[in-house]
Each structure stands twice: as C-alpha cells, then as structure tokens.
C-alpha positions as CSV (number, residue, x, y, z in Angstrom):
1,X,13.8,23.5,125.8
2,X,16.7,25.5,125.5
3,X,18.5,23.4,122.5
4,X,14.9,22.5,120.9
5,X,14.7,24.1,117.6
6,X,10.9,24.9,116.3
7,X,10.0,26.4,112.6
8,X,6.5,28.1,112.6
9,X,4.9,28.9,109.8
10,X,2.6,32.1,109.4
11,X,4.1,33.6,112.3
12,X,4.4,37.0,112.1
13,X,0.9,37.5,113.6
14,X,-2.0,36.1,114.8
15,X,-1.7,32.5,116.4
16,X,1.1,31.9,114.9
17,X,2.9,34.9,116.8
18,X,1.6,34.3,120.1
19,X,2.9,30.5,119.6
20,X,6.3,31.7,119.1
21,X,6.4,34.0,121.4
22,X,5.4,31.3,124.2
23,X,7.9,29.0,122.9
24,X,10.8,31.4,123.2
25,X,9.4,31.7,126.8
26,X,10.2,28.4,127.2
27,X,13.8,29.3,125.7
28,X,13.7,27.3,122.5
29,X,15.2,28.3,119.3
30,X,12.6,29.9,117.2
31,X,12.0,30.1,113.0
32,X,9.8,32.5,112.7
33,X,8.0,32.6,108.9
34,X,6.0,35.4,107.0
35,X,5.6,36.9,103.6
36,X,6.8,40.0,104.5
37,X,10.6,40.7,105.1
38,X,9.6,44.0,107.5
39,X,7.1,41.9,109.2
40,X,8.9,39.5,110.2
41,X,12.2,41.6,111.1
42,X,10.0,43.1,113.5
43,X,8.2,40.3,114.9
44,X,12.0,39.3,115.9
45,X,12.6,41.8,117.7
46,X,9.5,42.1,119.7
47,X,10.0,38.2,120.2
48,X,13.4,38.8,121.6
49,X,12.6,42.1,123.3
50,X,9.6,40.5,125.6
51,X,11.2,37.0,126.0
52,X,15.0,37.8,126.7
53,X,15.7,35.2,123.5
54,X,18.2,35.7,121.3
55,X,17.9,32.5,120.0
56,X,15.3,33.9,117.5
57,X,15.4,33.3,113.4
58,X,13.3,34.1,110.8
59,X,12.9,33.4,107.1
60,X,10.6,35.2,104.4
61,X,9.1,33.3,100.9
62,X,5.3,33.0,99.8
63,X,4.9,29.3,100.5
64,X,1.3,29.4,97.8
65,X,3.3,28.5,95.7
66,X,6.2,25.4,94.9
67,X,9.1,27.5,94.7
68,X,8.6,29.4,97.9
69,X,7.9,26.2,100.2
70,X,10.9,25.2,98.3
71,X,12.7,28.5,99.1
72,X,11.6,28.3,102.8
73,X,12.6,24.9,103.0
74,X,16.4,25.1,101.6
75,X,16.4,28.4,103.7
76,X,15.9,26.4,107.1
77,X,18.2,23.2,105.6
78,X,21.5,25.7,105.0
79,X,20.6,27.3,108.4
80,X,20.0,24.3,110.6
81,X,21.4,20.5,111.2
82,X,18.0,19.7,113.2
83,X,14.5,20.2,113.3
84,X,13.0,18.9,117.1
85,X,9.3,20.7,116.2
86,X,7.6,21.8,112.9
87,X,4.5,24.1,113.4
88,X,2.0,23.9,110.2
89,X,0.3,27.2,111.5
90,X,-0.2,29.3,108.0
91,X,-3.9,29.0,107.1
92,X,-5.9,31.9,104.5
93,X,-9.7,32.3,104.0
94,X,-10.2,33.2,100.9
95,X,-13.9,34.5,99.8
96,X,-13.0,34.7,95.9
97,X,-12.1,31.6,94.0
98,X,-8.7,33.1,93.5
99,X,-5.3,30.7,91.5
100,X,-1.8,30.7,92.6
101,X,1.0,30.9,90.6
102,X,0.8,27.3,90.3
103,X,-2.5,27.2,89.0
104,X,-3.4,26.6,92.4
105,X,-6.7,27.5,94.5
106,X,-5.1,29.5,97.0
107,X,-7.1,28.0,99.7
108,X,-6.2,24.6,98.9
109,X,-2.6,25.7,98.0
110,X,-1.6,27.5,101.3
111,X,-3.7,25.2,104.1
112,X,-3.1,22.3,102.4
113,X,-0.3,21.7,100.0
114,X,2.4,24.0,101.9
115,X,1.7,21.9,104.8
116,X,2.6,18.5,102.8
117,X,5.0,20.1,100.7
118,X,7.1,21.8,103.4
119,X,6.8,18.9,105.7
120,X,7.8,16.3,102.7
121,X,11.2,18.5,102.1
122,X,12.1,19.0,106.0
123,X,11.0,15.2,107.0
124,X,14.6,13.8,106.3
125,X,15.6,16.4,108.8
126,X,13.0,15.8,111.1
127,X,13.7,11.9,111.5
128,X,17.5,12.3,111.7
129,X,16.2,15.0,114.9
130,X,14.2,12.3,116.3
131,X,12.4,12.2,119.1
132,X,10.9,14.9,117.1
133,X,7.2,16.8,116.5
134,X,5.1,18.1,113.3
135,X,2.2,19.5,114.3
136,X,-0.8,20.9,112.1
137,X,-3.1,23.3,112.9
138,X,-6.3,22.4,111.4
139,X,-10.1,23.4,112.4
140,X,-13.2,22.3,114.0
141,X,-14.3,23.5,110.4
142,X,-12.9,20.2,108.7
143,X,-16.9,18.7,110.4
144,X,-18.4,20.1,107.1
145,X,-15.6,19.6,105.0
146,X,-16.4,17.3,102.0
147,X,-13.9,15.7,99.9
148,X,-14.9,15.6,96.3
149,X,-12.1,15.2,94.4
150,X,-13.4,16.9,91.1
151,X,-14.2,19.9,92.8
152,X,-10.9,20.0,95.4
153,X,-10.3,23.5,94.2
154,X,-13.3,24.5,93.2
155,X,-13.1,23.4,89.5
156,X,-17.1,22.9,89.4
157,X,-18.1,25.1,91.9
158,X,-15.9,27.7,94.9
159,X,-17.8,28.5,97.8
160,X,-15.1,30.1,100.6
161,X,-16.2,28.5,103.7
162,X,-16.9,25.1,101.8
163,X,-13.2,25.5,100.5
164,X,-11.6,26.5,104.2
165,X,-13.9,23.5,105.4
166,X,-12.3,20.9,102.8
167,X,-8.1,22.4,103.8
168,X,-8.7,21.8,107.0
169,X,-10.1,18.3,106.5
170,X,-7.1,17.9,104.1
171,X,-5.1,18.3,107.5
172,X,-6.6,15.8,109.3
173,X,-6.7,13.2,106.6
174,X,-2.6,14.2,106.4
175,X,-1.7,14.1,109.7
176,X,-3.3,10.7,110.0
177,X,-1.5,9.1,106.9
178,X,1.8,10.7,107.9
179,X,1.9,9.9,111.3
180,X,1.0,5.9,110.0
181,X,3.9,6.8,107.5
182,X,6.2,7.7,110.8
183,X,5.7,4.2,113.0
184,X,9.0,3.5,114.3
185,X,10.8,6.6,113.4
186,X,10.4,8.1,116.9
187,X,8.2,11.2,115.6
188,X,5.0,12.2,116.3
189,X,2.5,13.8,113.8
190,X,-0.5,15.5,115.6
191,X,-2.9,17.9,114.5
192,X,-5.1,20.5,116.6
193,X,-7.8,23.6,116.3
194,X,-7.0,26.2,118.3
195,X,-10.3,27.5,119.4
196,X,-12.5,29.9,117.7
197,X,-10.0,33.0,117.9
198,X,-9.8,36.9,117.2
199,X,-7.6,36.6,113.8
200,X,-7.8,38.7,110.7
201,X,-8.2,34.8,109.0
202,X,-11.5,35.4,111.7
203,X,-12.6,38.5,110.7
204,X,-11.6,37.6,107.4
205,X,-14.1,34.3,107.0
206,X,-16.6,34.8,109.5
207,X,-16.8,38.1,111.5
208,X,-15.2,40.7,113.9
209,X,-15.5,38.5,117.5
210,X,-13.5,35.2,118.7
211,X,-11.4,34.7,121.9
212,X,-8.4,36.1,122.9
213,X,-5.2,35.3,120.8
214,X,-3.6,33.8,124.0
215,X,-5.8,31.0,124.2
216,X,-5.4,30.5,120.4
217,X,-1.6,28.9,121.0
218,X,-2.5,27.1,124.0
219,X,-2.8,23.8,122.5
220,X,0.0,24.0,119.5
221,X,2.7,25.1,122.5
222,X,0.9,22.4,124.5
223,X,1.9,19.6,121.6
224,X,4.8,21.1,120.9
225,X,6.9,20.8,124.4
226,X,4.7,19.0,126.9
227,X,6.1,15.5,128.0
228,X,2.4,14.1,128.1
229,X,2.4,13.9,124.7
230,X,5.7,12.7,123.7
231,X,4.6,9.3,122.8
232,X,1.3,10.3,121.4
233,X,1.0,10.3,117.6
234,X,-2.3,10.4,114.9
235,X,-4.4,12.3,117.1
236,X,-6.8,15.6,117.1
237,X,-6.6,18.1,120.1
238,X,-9.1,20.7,121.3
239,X,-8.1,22.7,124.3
240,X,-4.9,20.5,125.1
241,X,-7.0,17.4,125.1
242,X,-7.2,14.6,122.4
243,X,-10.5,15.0,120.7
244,X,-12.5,12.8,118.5
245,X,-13.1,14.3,114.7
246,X,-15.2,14.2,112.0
247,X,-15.7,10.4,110.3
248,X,-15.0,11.7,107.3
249,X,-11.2,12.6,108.4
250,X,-11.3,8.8,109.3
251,X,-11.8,7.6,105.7
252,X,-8.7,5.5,105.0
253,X,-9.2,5.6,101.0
254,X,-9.5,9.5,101.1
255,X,-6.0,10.2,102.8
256,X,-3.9,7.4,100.9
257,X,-6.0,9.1,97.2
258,X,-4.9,12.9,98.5
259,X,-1.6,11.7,99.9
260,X,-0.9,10.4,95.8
261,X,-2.2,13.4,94.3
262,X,-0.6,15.8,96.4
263,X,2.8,13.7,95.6
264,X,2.0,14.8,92.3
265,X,0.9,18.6,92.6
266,X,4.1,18.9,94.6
267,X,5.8,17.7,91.7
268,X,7.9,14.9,93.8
C-alpha cells in the first residue's frame, strides 16, 4: 500500500478518522478532509503520531456547497498526479430543513451532491490512476428512502430522517450508474454502510448508543485495499460482504433522471 494514494472525505472524526487512520496502518498516502483547518491539523498529527506515517495530507473547504467541492477538488489536483482510492465518507443529519449557500438542502447537498460533484471533478484523475477505487458510504437507511423528485429537498414537505433516508439512496442509485459509466476503464465504484455506529451524525439523528467506531471503518478499509474485491464493481457491502439492497436503489430510470439533474445542480 505504500505508493497507494487515498482522499477521505469527512475525516477528521468519526468513521471517517478511524478509516484513515487504518489505512495509514497499512502505510498508504492519506488526504485527510474537514471543515475545520485546527481539526484537521490535529487529526494529522495524531494520524502520524499512532501510525509512524508521514505520508499524511490534509485539505480544508466546506464541500455543501459548489465552490468548496471545487476548492477541495483543485486542492488535491495541484497536490497529486494520482488518485488509486476516493472515500465518499462525509454524511450530515440534519433535523431542520436548513439551505446551503447554493440554495441547497443541506442534507441532499452534502450526502449527495459533494459525493457526485467531487467524484465528477477527480474522475479524470481517477481513470488515468487506474486500477483504481471510489467508494461511497451510504446507509442501511436508503430501505425507506423514497425518491420523489418534487420533494428531493424537501420543497413540499422536510422531514430529517425521510431526507437522510432519500441521500443515502441517492448513493446507491450513484454508485450503480457510475460504476455502469466505468466498464472498461479498470475502476471500481462500490458503495457500503458501515454498521449502525457511535457518531455525533448517530447521536445527532437517532440517539446516544451504536457500536464501536472501529467496526464502523471495517468495510470502507475492507473495499479500499483488499485484493478480493479488485475486480468487483456496482455492488453494496455490509460487514465486508456484498449485500443485496433496497429495489428501489435498483430502479434504472431513477439513477439515469438524478444522474441528469445532478449534472445540472453541479452546474457541469
């Protein structure tokens, strides 16, 4: 691993941090990403300090909105020359209908859009890396996710577990269109949920309990270095095994419709 190079995003704490930290383990180069500039200068070091990696980055922007999945994207582009593993790990609950800068629901906006938008910008990197990895965290929440595309962000009505339900659908039904847009280019597109874990997004959405945050990374470091799934593209992972999902992540029609219109609220 030691000449892989792996961006994370949201990873500064939480799942996102524990999955970094395992993969410098494993003595990959490591982007972290946060909001916060402190936050993620000490992450670094800790990262560093308890793995013996230097070979540990990190780049700061608010990726709700355009211009700082932008930022964060030219950030990583004047760093690197290639991208082996991208880690869509950033997620929010948010319990107040509650716009971006965009005009964005934030919800939709960070699980969903920073996820197609970054992933859009970097993916001329990531095939020239080839054989290379984007993996997205989604959730076993995406069962009751419902995509109604006059209420995607809650235009009608904003419910926070209904809208955490539908960005985590939205993952699924991007992974699945992407990784149909990747045949042939050598790279993998896989998405996962990492067990029902003791985050703030937790705490935040549905209560003060969960597993430990160790088990939380298990299956993103799983998809992200293990030669099992190398050749294994399109698929849904629970507990470092490929899972079946909900039908509605299957719908064809829904993923090509969102793929367009997040083309569009991306502003490519």
């Amino acid at each position: 691993m030691a000449e892989k190079i792996i961006l994370i995003t949201g990873s500064t704490d939480g799942i996102g941090k524990q999955t970094a930290l395992k993969l410098a383990e494993s003595g990959a180069s490591v982007t972290l990403h946060g909001r916060d500039h402190k936050r993620c200068l000490e992450t670094r070091e800790e990262i560093m300090k308890r793995t013996g990696n230097n070979n540990i980055d990190f780049i700061t922007s608010d990726i709700s909105t355009r211009d700082g999945v932008k930022r964060l994207a030219d950030s990583f582009l004047a760093k690197h020359k290639r991208l082996d593993v991208l880690i869509n790990n950033a997620g929010v609950f948010m319990k107040e209908r509650v716009l971006t800068e965009d005009g964005l629901e934030m919800t939709f906006a960070v699980n969903h859009m920073a996820y197609f938008t970054l992933t859009y910008l970097l993916y001329p990197l990531i095939v020239q890396s080839a054989p290379s990895r984007i993996i997205n965290v989604s959730s076993i929440a995406h069962q009751n996710g419902r995509l109604h595309f006059e209420n995607l962000q809650g235009e009608k009505k904003y419910e926070g577990y209904s809208a955490y339900a539908l960005s985590k659908l939205a993952n699924l039904l991007f992974t699945f269109e992407l990784a149909e847009r990747s045949t042939g280019k050598n790279v993998t597109v896989n998405a996962l949920h990492p067990g029902v874990i003791s985050t703030k997004l937790l705490k935040t959405g549905f209560g003060d309990y969960g597993a430990p945050i160790e088990e939380g990374a298990e299956t993103s470091v799983y998809l992200a270095i293990s030669e099992e799934v190398k050749n294994v593209t399109g698929k849904y992972f629970i507990k470092c095994k490929e899972t079946k999902c909900a039908p509605q992540a299957l719908n064809i029609s829904d993923r090509q419709q969102l793929w367009e219109l997040s083309m569009r609220l991306a502003g490519f």
